[in-house]
Backbone as numpy.savetxt, mean C-alpha at the origin, in Angstrom:
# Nx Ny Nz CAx CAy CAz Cx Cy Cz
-27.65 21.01 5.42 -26.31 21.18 5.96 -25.72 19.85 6.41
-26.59 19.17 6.83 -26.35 17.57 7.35 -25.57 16.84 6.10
-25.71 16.98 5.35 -26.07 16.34 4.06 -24.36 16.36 3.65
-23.88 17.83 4.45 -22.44 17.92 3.40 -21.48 17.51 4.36
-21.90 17.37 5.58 -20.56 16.51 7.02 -21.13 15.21 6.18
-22.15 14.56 5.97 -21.83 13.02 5.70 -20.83 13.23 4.68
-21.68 13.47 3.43 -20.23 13.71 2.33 -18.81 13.35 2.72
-18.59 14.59 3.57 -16.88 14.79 3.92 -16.47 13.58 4.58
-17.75 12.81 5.65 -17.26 11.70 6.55 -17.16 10.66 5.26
-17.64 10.63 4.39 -17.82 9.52 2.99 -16.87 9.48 2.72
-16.15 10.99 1.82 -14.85 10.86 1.26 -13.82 11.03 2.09
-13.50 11.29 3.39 -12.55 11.11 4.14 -12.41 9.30 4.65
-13.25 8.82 5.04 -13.66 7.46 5.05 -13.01 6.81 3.23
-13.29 7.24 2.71 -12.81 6.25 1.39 -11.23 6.66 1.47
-10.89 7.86 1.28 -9.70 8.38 1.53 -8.28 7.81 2.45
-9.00 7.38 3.17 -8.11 6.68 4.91 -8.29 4.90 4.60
-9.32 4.44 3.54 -9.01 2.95 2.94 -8.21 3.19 1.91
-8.61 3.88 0.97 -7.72 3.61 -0.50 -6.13 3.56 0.64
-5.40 4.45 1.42 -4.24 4.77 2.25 -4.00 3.79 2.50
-5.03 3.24 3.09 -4.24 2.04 4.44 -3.98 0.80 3.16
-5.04 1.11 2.36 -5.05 -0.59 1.78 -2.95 -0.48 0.44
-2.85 0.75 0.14 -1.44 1.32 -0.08 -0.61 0.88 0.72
-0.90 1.06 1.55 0.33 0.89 2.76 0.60 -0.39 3.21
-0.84 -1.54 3.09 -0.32 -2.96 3.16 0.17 -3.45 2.09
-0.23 -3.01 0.79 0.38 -3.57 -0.34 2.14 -3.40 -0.29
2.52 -2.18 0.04 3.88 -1.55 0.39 4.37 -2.19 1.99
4.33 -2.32 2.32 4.67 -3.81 3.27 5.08 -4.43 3.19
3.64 -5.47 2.36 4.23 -6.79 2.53 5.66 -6.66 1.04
5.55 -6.29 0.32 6.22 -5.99 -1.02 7.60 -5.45 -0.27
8.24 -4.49 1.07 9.17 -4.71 1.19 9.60 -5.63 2.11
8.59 -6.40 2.65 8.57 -7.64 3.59 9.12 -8.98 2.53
8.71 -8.64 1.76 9.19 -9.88 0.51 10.65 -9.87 0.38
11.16 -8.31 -0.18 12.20 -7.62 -0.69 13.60 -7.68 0.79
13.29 -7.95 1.76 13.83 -8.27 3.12 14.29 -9.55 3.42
12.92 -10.08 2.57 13.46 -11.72 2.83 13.81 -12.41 1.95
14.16 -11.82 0.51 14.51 -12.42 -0.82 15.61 -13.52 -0.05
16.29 -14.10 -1.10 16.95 -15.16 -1.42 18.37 -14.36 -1.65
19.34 -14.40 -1.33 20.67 -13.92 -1.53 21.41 -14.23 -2.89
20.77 -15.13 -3.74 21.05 -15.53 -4.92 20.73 -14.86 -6.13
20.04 -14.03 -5.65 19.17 -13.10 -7.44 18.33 -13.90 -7.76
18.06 -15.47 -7.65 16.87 -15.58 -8.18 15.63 -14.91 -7.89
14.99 -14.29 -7.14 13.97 -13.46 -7.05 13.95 -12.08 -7.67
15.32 -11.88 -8.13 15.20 -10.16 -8.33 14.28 -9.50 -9.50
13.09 -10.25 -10.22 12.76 -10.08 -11.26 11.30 -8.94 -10.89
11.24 -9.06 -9.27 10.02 -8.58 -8.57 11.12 -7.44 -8.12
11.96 -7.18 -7.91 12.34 -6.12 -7.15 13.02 -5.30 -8.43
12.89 -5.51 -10.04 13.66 -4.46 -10.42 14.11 -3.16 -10.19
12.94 -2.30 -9.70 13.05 -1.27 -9.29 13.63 -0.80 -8.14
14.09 -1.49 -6.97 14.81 -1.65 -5.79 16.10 -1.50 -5.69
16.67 -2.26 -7.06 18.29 -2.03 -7.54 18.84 -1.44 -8.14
């Protein structure tokens, strides 16, 4: 019975990194998109934004 709480603590544990490590990628990416350049030269990273 022990055997299947680790499990769940395993894949809840991988579950709550794959998330978080999402959520810094999505950050800094609209942290970029915040601080672009007012010129369009950067817009080649934000196609999808416009």
């Amino acid at each position: 019975m022990e055997i299947v709480v680790l499990l769940m603590y395993i894949v809840l544990f991988l579950l709550a990194l794959i998330l978080s490590f999402f959520s810094v990628k999505y950050f800094i990416t609209m942290w970029k998109f915040k601080n672009r350049k007012k010129d369009g030269s950067e817009n080649d990273d934000f196609k999808r934004f416009d």
